[in-house]
C-alpha positions, 0 to 999 in steps of 0.5 A: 142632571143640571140645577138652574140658580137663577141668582148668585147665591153664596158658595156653600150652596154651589159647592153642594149641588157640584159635590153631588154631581149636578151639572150648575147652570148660572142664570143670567136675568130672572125675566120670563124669556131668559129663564124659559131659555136656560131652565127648559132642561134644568131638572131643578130651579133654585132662585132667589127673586124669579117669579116662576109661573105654571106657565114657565113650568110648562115649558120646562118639561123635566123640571123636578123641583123649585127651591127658594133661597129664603123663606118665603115663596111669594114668587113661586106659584106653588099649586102650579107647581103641586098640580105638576107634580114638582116640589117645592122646598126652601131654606125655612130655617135659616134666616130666623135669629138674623131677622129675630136680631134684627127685630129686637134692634128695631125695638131698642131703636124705637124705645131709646130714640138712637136715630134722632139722637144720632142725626140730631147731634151730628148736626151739632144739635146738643140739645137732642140730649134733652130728649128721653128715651124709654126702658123696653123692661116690663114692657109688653110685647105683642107678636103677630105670626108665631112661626120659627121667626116670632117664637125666637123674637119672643124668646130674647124679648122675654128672657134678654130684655125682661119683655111681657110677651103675647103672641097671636095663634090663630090654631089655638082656642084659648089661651096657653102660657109658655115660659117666654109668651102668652099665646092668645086665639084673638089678635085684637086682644093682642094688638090692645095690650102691645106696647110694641107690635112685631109682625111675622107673617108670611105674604099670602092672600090670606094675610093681605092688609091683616093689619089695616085702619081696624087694627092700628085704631086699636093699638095704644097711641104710645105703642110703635108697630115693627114690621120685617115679615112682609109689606103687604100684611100691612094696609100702607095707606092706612098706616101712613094716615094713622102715623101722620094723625099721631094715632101711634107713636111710631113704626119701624119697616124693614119691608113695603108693599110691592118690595121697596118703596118709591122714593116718594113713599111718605113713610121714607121721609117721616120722622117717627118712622125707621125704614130699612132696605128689607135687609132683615135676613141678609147676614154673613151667617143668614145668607150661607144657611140660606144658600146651604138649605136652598141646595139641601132641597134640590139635592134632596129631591133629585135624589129621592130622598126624604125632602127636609123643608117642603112647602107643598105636599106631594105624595112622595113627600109625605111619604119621605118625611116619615123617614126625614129623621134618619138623614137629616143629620147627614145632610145638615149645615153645621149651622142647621140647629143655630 
């Protein structure tokens, strides 16, 4: 059988997919046309950034499974892919302490002023020093999505830093306490008490613009709001309009709506605002786990086996998943439980 990567991926996946005796074809473009040519006998599709439509699908006649290397699967029409019968799976564990590292940094960078003080003094401003930066102890942290990647941002914010964590979950009607967090059914209570505001979010329809003008006027005028899940769980216009009126003290973005930003984008040029690359997840460690998971998923499925991460529901997949635990400890990246 042969297994299209769209996109190079790390060796630890290749190595796998070669192992079990799967046929590795190299994409060369993630374009419509060049992944009809190479995917349409392809049994599997593992990709990093292609966007593969039902229509796509369709010309690919003995494709069995779409697996994405990450977590999110906004370029994958997953009910397409439902419909007919294919599985989709991904590497949901693997990025999760890389983007939680990556989240509390963001924090650190927010309260101690460390982009200003580096900029500034490399100018030979000596007097940036004059400027006071803030403890992150005893202050609250809100989250917003408390998946795999919020809850372990909540865990080293509550137990490394001292942080008052409340987490927003929308499967809760009251309010219950954890050792590390305060989970609350109403994210504007959420939003109003964060001293910082970290989202996780997956970039769904129903996430569009969850934070939007309502949302970022209830947030403390002293608060900073953190986003590495998706750009488009935020209204861009409306957060540029509350940084620039001082409404909030500051942002830090690893990821804008449409991916990266235009060079004109007036949140790359404020100065209360940090911006990255959408480079939360790209760790040595991240991207083997990534590339690892990816595979597991193919492998899984072309083998008929129980499927470890799926996104979408198939028959068989409920079925496989009842039995998951007696092969997962086979099939586990040494990194799996990290």
């Amino acid at each position: 059988m042969k297994v299209l990567v769209t996109e190079p991926i790390n060796e630890k996946g290749i190595d796998l997919l070669k192992e079990h005796g799967f046929e590795v074809v190299q994409g060369t473009g993630i374009d419509p046309k060049t992944l009809v040519q190479e995917g349409k006998n392809c049994d599997g599709i593992l990709t990093r950034n292609a966007h593969l439509t039902g229509e796509i699908m369709d010309q690919c006649p003995k494709l069995k499974v779409i697996s994405m290397h990450g977590v999110g699967v906004d370029c994958i029409d997953v009910d397409a892919a439902t419909k007919r019968g294919i599985q989709v799976t991904n590497a949901a564990s693997s990025n999760k302490r890389a983007v939680a590292e990556y989240t509390i940094g963001l924090i650190l960078m927010l309260a101690k002023g460390s982009i200003d003080y580096n900029n500034e003094f490399k100018e030979g401003n000596m007097e940036v020093r004059k400027r006071l930066g803030e403890n992150v102890s005893g202050k609250t942290l809100g989250i917003i999505g408390m998946g795999n990647i919020g809850t372990q941002v909540a865990k080293m914010a509550a137990y490394g830093l001292n942080m008052k964590v409340i987490g927003y979950n929308r499967h809760i009607e009251s309010p219950e306490k954890l050792d590390y967090c305060m989970l609350e059914p109403d994210m504007e209570k959420v939003i109003r008490q964060a001293d910082f505001l970290s989202l996780h979010l997956p970039g769904t329809t129903a996430t569009r613009h969850m934070i939007g003008e309502k949302e970022l006027s209830c947030m403390k005028t002293t608060a900073y709001l953190v986003n590495t899940g998706r750009g488009e769980v935020v209204d861009e216009e409306a957060l540029i309009r509350t940084l620039r009126e001082k409404k909030i003290m500051g942002a830090a973005l690893d990821v804008f709506e449409g991916n990266l930003p235009k060079p004109d984008n007036p949140l790359l040029h404020m100065d209360n605002v940090i911006v990255t690359p959408h480079t939360a997840a790209f760790t040595v460690e991240a991207l083997e786990r990534m590339a690892y998971q990816a595979a597991l998923g193919v492998v899984e499925v072309l083998e008929d086996k129980p499927v470890t991460y799926p996104v979408n529901q198939l028959k068989s997949t409920f079925e496989d998943n009842k039995k998951v635990s007696l092969v997962m400890d086979y099939y586990r990246y040494e990194f799996g439980n990290s």
